[in-house]
LOBASE-280895 format. One line per field, with one value per residue (C-alpha): residue in three letters; x, y, z. Coordinates in steps of 0.001 Angstrom, whole numbers, plus 500000, padded with zeros to 6 digits. Example, Ala and Ser with C-alpha at 12.3 -4.5 7.8 and 13.67 -1.06 7.14 Angstrom:
r <- [ALA;SER]
east <- [512300;513670]
north <- [495500;498940]
up <- [507800;507140]
# end
This chain:
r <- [UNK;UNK;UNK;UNK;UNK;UNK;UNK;UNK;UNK;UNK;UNK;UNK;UNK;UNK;UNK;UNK;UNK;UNK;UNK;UNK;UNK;UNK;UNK;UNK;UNK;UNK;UNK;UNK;UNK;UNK;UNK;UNK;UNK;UNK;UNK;UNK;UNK;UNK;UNK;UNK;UNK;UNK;UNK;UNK;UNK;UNK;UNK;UNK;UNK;UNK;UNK;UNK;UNK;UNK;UNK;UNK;UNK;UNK;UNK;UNK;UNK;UNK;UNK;UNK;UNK;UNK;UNK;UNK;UNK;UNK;UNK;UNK;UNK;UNK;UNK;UNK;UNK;UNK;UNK;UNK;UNK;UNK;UNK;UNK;UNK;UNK;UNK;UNK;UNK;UNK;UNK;UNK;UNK;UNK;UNK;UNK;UNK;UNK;UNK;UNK;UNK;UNK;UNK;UNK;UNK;UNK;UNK;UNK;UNK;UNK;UNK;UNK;UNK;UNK;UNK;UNK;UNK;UNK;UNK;UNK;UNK;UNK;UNK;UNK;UNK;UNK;UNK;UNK;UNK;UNK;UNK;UNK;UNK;UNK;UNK;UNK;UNK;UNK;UNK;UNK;UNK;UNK;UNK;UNK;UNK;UNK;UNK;UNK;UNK;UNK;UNK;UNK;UNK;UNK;UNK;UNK;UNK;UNK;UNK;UNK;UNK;UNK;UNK;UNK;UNK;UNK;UNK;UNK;UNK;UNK;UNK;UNK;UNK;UNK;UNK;UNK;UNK;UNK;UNK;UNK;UNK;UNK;UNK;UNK;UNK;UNK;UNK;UNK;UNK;UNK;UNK;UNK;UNK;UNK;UNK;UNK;UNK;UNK;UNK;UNK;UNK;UNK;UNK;UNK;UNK;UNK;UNK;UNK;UNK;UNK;UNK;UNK;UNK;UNK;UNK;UNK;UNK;UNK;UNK;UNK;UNK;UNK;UNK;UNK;UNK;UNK;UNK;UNK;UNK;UNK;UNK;UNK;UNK;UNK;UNK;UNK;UNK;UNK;UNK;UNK;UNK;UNK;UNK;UNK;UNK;UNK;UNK;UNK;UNK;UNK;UNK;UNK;UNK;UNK;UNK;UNK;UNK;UNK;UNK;UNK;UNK;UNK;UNK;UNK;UNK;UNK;UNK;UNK;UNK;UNK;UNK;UNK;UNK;UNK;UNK;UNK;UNK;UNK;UNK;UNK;UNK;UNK;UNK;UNK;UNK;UNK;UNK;UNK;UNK;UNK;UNK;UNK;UNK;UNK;UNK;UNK;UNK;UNK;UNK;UNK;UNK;UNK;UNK;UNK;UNK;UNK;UNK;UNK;UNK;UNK;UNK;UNK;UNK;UNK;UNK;UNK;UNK;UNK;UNK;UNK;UNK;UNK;UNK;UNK;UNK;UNK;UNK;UNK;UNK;UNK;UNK;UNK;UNK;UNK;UNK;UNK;UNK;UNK;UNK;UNK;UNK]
east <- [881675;879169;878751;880502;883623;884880;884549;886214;889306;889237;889358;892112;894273;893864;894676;898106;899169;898790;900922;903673;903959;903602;907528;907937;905254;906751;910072;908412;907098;903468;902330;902180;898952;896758;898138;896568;893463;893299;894118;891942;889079;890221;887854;890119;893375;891435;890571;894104;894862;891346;891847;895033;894489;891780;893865;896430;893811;892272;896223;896560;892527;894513;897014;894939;893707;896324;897672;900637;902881;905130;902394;900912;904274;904264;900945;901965;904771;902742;899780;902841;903178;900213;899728;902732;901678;898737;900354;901707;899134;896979;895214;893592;894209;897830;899315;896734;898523;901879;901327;899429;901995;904761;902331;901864;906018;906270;903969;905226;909199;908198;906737;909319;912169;911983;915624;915028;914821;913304;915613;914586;915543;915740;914521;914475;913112;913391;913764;917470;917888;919915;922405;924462;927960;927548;930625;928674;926174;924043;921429;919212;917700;914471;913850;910993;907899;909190;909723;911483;908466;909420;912907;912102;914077;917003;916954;916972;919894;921875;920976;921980;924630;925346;925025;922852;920270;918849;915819;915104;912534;913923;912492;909442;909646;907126;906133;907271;905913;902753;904976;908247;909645;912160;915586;918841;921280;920717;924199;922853;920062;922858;925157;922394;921677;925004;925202;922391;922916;926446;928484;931677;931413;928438;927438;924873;922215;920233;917463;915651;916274;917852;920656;921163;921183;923649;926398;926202;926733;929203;931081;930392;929998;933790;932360;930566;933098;931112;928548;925998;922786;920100;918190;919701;919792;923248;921255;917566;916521;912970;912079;912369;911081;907312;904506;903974;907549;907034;903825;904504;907973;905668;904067;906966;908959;906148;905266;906375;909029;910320;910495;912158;914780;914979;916128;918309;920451;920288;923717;927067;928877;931110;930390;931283;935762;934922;933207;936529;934894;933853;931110;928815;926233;922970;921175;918626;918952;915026;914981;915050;913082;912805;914933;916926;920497;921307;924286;927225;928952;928343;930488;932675;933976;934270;937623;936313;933113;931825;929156;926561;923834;921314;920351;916572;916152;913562;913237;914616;914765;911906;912053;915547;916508;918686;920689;921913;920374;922696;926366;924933;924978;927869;929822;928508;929572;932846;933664;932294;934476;937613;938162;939900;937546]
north <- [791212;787893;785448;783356;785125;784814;780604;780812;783314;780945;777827;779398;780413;776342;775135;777612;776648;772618;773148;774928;772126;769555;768686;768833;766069;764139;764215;763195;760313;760109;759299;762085;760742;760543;764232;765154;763321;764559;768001;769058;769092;771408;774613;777190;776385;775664;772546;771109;770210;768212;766665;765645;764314;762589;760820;759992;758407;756471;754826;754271;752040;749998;749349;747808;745762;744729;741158;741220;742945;744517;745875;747396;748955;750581;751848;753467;755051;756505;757642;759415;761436;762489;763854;765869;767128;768051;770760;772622;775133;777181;774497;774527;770704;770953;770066;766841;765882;766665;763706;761478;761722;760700;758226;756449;756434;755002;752191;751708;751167;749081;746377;746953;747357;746365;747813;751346;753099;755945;758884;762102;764966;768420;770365;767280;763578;761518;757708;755637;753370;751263;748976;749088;748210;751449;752644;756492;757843;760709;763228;764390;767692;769553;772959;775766;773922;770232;767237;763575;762274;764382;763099;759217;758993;761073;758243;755472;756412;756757;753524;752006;752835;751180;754223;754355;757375;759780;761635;764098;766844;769794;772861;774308;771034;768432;766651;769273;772497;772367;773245;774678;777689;777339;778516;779765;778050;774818;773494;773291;770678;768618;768708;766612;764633;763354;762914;760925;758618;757915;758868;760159;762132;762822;763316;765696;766925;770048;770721;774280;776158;773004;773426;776841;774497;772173;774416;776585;773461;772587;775404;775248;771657;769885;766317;766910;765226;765647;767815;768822;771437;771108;774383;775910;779869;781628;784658;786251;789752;789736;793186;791009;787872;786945;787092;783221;783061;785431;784186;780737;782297;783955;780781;778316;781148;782644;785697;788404;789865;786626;786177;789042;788370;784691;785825;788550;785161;783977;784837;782217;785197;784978;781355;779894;779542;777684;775000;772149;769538;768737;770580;769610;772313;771485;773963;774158;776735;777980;778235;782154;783504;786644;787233;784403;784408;780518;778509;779483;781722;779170;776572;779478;780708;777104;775552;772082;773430;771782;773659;771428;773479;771578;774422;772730;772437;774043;774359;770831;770170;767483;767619;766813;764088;761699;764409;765734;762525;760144;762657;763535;760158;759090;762126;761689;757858;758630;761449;759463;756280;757574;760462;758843;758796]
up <- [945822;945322;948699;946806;946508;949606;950084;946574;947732;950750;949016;946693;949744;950654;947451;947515;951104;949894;946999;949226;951425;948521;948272;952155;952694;950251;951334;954785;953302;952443;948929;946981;945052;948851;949607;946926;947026;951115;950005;947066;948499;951518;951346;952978;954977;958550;956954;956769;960388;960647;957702;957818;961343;960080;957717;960572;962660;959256;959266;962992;962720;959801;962051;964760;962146;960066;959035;960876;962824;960657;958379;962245;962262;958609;959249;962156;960710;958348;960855;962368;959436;958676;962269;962116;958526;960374;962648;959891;959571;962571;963935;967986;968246;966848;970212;970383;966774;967894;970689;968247;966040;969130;970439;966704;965893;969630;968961;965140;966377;969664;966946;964202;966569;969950;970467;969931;973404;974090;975564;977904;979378;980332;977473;974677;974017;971007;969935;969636;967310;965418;966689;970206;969011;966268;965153;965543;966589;965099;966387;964014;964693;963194;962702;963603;962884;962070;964298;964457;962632;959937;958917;959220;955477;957069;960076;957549;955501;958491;959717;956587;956905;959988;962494;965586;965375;967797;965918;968543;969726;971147;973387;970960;968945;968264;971407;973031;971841;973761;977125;975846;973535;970715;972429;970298;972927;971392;972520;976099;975199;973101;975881;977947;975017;974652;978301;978624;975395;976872;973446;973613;970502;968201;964300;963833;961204;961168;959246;958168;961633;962933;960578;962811;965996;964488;963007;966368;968628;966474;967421;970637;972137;971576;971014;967789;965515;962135;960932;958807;957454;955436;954245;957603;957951;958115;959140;959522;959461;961414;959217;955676;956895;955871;957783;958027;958907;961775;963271;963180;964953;967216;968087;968935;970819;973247;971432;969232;971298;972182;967947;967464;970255;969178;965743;966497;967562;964294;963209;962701;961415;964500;965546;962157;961680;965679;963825;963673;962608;959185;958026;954916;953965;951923;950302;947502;944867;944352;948339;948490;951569;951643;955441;955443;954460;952951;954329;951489;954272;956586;954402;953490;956977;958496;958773;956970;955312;952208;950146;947907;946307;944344;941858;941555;945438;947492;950708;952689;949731;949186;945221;945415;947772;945849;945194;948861;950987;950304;949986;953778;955046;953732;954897;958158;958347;956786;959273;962159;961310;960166;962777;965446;969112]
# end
């Protein structure tokens, strides 16, 4: 083997994990042409937090010199993305981006909407918005190694559509993985949510392993009154699951044993016929991880389960958003509006 064999295996192993996340940063927002301008260049997959963060803090600088307010605002937004997009891959400084990335959608919706409040508690944190006489409200919920500042399109639809929004971090999520562990009794940490927001009844959205936090709260926790996944796991078998998958498990639960008890969790088999209220499920049909049983029995077993499988979908589906987005919201407005409080 040449020296230069291993910067080139290196810079191959970059080049594979950018193209991976390419539909996921998309679908979070950034422009696909600057992801690929940041992320060509990377020379082996260490690169990628740095870099990315680098390109967060490039966005929040425009912002303290932009022309106006509202163009502060987008900036931020976007800054926000980019330092989430940074904690994606093994990075020392991921917890520093996790909090830029908080700090920058903080400072984007106190300019662009001084009415969103920010909401905390035991075991979560996240931003309302939208308007106070909402006919709903939603909580949107992210998965193993996402965050609020990943679903800002999911947040916009709903508000469209006339809902108010709580994007949320959760134990092991976000802001809030530098201190806490992911925990499979999600219901517990909704229950205080929808204490503290003062709802009487909820929508929510899962996505990835949040869709696994929805659908069991939904069976468990009586005032979710619509429902539903995105790319969420009906099951996971810790022996099939890949590596990544496992340390990145590892990670946001405390440690391997703390994976591999997380996981055995991961079942609805039993929780699913409990789920009463309507249930959409979103699933892509070229998201096959090896480990991970898709959401069809989820639909399947629950009393008012819908399935929608988008047979070119990945995983959340990022190459396909038109195509599950916008059914979502509307079923979640629908449901929230026409089921009596």
């Amino acid at each position: 083997m040449s020296a230069a064999e291993p910067g080139v295996l290196a810079a191959g192993f970059a080049a594979d994990f950018a193209a991976a996340q390419w539909t996921r940063a998309v679908g979070a927002g950034v422009d696909p042409h600057e992801y690929r301008r940041v992320t060509e260049g990377l020379a082996s997959v260490a690169d990628w937090g740095p870099s990315l963060r680098r390109t967060g803090h490039d966005y929040a600088e425009r912002a303290e010199n932009a022309g106006s307010s509202v163009s502060a605002g987008e900036y931020l937004l976007m800054a926000a993305r980019w330092f989430h997009l940074a904690t994606l891959a093994p990075y020392p400084e991921a917890h520093r981006a996790a909090a830029e990335a908080d700090h920058a959608l903080g400072r984007a919706l106190t300019v662009l909407e001084p009415g969103a409040r920010r909401v905390s508690g035991e075991g979560f944190t996240g931003w309302l918005r939208g308007p106070a006489d909402a006919p709903g409200t939603v909580v949107v919920v992210p998965g193993l190694d996402s965050a609020k500042e990943e679903f800002l399109d999911v947040v916009s639809a709903l508000l469209a559509r006339g809902l108010a929004v709580f994007a949320m971090d959760g134990p092991g999520q976000g802001a809030l993985a530098a201190g806490t562990a992911l925990r499979p009794d999600f219901e517990q940490v909704v229950g205080r949510v929808i204490d503290a927001l003062g709802v009487r009844r909820i929508g929510l959205v899962g996505l990835s392993l949040g869709g696994y936090f929805a659908a069991r709260t939904a069976a468990l926790e009586p005032r979710v009154a619509a429902a539903a996944t995105v790319s969420g796991p009906f099951r996971l078998d810790w022996e099939e699951l890949p590596a990544p998958v496992r340390d990145i498990m590892a990670r946001r639960t405390g440690g391997a044993e703390a994976a591999r008890a997380f996981v055995r969790h991961v079942d609805l088999a039993a929780l699913a016929p409990r789920i009463t209220a309507p249930l959409l499920v979103v699933d892509g049909g070229q998201d096959v991880i090896p480990g991970v049983t898709n959401g069809e029995p989820l639909a399947r077993l629950a009393p008012h389960g819908t399935y929608l499988s988008v047979p070119h979908g990945d995983h959340l589906l990022g190459n396909a958003r038109p195509d599950w987005l916008f059914p979502l919201s509307d079923h979640i407005a629908r449901t929230l509006t026409e089921t009596p409080a």
